[in-house]
N, CA and C atoms as a LAMMPS dump frame, in Angstrom:
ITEM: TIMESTEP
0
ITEM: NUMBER OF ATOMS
258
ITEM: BOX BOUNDS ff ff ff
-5.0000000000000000e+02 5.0000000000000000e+02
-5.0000000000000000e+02 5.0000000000000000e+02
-5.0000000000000000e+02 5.0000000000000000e+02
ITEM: ATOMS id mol type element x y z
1 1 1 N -369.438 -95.355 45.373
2 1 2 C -369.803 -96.215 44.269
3 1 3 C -371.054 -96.994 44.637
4 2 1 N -372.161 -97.378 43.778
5 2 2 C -373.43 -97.873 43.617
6 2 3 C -373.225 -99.205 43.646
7 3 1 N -373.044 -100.007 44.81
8 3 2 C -372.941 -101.326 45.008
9 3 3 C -373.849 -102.134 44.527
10 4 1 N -373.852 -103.867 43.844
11 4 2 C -374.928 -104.24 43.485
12 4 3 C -376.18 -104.114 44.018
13 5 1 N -376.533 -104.585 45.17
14 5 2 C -377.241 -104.934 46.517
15 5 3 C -377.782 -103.681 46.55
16 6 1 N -377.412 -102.524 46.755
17 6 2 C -377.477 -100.763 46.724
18 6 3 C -378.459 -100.659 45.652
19 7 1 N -378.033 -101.101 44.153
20 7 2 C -378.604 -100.731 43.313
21 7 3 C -379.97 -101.69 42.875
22 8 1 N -379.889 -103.207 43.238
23 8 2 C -380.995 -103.637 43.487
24 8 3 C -382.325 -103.182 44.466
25 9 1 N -382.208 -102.852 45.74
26 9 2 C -383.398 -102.164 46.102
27 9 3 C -383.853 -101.105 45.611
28 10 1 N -382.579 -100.521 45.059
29 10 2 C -383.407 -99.104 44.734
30 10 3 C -384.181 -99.487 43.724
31 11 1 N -383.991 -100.564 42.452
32 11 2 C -385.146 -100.233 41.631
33 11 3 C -386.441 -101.422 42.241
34 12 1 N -386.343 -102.305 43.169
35 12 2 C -387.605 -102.949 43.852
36 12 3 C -388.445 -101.785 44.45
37 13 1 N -387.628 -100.51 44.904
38 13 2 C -388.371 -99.844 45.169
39 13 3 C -389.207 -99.253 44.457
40 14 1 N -388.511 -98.743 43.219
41 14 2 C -389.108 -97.809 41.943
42 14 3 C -389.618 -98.441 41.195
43 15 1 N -389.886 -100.221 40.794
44 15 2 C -390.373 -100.412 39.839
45 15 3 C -391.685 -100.765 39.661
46 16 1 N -392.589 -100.562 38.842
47 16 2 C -393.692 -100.703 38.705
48 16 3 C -394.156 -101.8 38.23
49 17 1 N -393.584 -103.174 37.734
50 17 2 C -393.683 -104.644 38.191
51 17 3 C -392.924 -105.366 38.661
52 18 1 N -392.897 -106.614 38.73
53 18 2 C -391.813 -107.468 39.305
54 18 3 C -390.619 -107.3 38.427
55 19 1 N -390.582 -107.311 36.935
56 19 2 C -389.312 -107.477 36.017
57 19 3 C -389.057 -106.237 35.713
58 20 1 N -389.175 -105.159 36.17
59 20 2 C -388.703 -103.844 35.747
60 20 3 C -387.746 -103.542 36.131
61 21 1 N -387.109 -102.978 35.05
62 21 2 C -385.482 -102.775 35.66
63 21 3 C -385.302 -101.543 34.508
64 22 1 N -385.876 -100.566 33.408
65 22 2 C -385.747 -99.799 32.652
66 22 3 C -386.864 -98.818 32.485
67 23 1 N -387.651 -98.428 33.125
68 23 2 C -388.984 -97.671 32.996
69 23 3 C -387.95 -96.466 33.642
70 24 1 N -389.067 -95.414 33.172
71 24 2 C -388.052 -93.912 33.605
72 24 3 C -387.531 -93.79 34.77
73 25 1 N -388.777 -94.397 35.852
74 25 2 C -389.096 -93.951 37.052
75 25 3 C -387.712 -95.142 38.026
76 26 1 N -387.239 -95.683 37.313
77 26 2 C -386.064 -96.897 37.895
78 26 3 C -385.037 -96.162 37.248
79 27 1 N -384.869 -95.47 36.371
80 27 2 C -383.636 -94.615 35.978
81 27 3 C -383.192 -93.556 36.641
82 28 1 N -384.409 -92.997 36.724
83 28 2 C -384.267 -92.208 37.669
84 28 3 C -383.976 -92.174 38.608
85 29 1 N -384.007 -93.045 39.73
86 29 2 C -384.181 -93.041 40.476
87 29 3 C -382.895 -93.814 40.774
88 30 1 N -382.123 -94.51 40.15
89 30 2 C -380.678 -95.434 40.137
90 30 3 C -379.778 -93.586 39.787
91 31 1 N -379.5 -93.21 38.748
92 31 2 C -379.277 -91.967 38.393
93 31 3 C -379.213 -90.695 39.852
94 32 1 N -380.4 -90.852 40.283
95 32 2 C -380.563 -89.67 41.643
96 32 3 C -379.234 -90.485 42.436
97 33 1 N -379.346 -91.597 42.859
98 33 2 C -378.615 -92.161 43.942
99 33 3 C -376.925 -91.973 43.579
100 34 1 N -376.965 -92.349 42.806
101 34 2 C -375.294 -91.836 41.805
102 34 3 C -375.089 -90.836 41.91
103 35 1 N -375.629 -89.845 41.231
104 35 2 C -375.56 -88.059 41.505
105 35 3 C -375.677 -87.938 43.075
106 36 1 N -375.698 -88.391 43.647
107 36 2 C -376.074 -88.17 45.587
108 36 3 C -374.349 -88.775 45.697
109 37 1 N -374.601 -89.497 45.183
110 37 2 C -372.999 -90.147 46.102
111 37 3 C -371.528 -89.342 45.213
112 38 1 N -372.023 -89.485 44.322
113 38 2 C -371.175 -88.464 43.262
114 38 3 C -370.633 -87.061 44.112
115 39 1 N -371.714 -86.522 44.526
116 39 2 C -371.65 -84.925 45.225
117 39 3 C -370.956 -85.258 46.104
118 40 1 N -370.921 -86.205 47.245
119 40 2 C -370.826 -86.022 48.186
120 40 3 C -369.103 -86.535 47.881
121 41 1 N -368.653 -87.303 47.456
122 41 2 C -367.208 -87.157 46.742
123 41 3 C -366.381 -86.342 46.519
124 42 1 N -367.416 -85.632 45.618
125 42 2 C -366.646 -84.015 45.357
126 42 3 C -366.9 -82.901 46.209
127 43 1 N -367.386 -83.465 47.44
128 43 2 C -367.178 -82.386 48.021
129 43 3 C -365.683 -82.452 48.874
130 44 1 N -365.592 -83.697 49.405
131 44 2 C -364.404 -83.822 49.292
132 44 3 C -362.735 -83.657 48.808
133 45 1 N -363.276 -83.727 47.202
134 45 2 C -362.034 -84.088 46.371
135 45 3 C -362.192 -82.752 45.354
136 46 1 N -362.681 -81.53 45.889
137 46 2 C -362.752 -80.566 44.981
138 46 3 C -362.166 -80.226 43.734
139 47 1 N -361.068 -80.636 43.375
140 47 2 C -360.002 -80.667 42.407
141 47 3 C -360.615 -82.353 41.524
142 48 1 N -361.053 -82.643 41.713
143 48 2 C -361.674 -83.844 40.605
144 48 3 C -362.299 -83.442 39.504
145 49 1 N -361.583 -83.265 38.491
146 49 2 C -362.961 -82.636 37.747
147 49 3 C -363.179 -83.812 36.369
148 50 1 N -362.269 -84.839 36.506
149 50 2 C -363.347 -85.803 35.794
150 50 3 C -364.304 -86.648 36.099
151 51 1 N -364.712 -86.372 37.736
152 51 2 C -365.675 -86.683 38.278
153 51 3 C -366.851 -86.26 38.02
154 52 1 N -366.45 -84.772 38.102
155 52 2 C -367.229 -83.812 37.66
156 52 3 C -367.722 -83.766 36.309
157 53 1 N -367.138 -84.068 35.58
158 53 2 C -367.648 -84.293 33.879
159 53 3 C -368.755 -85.556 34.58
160 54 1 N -368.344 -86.07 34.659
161 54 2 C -369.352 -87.643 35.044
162 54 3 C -370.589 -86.869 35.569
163 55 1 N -370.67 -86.267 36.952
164 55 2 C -371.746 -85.915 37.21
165 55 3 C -372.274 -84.496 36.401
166 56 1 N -371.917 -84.26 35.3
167 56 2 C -372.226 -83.067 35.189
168 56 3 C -373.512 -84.24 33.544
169 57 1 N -372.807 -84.899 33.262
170 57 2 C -373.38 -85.831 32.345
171 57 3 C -374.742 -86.787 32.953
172 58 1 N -374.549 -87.312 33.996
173 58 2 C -375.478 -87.697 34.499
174 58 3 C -376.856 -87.089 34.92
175 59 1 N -376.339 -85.619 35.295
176 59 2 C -377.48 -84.938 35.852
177 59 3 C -377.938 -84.51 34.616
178 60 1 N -377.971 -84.459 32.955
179 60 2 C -378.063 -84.166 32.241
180 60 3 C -378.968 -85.398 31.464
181 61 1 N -378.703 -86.395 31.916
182 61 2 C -379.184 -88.282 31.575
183 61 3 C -380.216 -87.838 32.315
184 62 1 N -380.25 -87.85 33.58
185 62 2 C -381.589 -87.756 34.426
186 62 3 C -382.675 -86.582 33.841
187 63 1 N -381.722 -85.068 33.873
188 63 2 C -383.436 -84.321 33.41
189 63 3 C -383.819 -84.717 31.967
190 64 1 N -383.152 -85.452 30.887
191 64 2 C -383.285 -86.519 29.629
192 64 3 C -385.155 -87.372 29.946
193 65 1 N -384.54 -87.759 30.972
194 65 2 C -385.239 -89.084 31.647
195 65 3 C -386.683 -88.309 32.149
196 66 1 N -386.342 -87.033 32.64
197 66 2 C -387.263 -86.576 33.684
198 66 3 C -388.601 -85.778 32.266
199 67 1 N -387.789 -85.159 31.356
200 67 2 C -388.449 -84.346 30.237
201 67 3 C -389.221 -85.318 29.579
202 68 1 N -388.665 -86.329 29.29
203 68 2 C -389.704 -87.989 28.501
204 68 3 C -391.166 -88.087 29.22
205 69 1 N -390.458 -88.162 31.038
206 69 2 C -391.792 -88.77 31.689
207 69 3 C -392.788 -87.367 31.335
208 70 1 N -392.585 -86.286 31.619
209 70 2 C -393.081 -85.333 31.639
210 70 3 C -394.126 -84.984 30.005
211 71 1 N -393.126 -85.398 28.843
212 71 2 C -394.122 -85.274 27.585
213 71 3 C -395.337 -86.666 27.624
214 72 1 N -394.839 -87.849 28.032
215 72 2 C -395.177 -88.997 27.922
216 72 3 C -396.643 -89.516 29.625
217 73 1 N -396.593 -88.548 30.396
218 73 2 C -397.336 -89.013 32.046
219 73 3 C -396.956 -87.851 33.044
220 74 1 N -398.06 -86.963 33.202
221 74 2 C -397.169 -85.851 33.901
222 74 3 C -397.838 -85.717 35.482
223 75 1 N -398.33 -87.05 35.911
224 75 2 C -398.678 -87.569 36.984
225 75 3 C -397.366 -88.225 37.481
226 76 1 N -397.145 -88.886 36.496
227 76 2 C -395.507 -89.864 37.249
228 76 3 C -394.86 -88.774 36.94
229 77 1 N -394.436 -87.708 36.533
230 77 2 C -393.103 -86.765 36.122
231 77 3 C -393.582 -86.179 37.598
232 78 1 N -394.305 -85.655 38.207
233 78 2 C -394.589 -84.924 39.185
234 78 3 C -394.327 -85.996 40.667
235 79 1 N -394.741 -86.982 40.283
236 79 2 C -393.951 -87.837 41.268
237 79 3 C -392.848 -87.908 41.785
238 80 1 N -391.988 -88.002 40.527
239 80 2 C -390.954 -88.498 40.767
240 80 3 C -390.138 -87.161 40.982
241 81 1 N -390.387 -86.182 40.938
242 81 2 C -389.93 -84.658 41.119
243 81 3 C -389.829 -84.301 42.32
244 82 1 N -391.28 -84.913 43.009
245 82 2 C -391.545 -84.896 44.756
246 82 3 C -390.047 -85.739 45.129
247 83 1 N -389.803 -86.954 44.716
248 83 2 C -389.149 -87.893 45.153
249 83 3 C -388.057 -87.279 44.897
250 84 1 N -386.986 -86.443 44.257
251 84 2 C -385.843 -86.02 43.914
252 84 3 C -385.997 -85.144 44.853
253 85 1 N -387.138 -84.209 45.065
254 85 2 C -386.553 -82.794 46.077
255 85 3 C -387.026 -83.274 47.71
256 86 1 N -387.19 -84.617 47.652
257 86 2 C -387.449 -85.051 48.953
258 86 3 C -386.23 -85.522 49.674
């Protein structure tokens, strides 16, 4: 689970001013970390599968998120693409 503290750096990291807390690139990037911890759950708990609905929805929110940046800045969509397969 995405602890507050957890989920606060991650978007100081991703955000592109001080008050950002909703730009793609902070969704994304809160979203990646969820789907990361998500997996690693089920790898565990193979028989979960309303976990699995969850992440199967999320990873579906994210390429949402990822297709926007991509019609909308395809400098930041390529960024943040590096940053997912990194």
């Amino acid at each position: 689970m995405l602890t507050t503290k957890k989920k606060q750096n991650i978007i100081k990291k991703n955000q592109l001013h001080d008050k950002d807390t909703g730009s793609p690139e902070v969704q994304i990037a809160v979203l990646s970390k969820r789907i990361d911890e998500l997996a690693d759950h089920l790898k565990i708990h193979k028989k979960d599968n309303h976990s699995r609905r969850g992440l199967i929805k999320m990873v579906a929110d994210r390429r949402t998120h990822l297709k926007y940046l991509e019609k909308t800045d395809k400098s930041r969509h390529e960024k943040e693409v590096k940053k997912i397969k990194a």
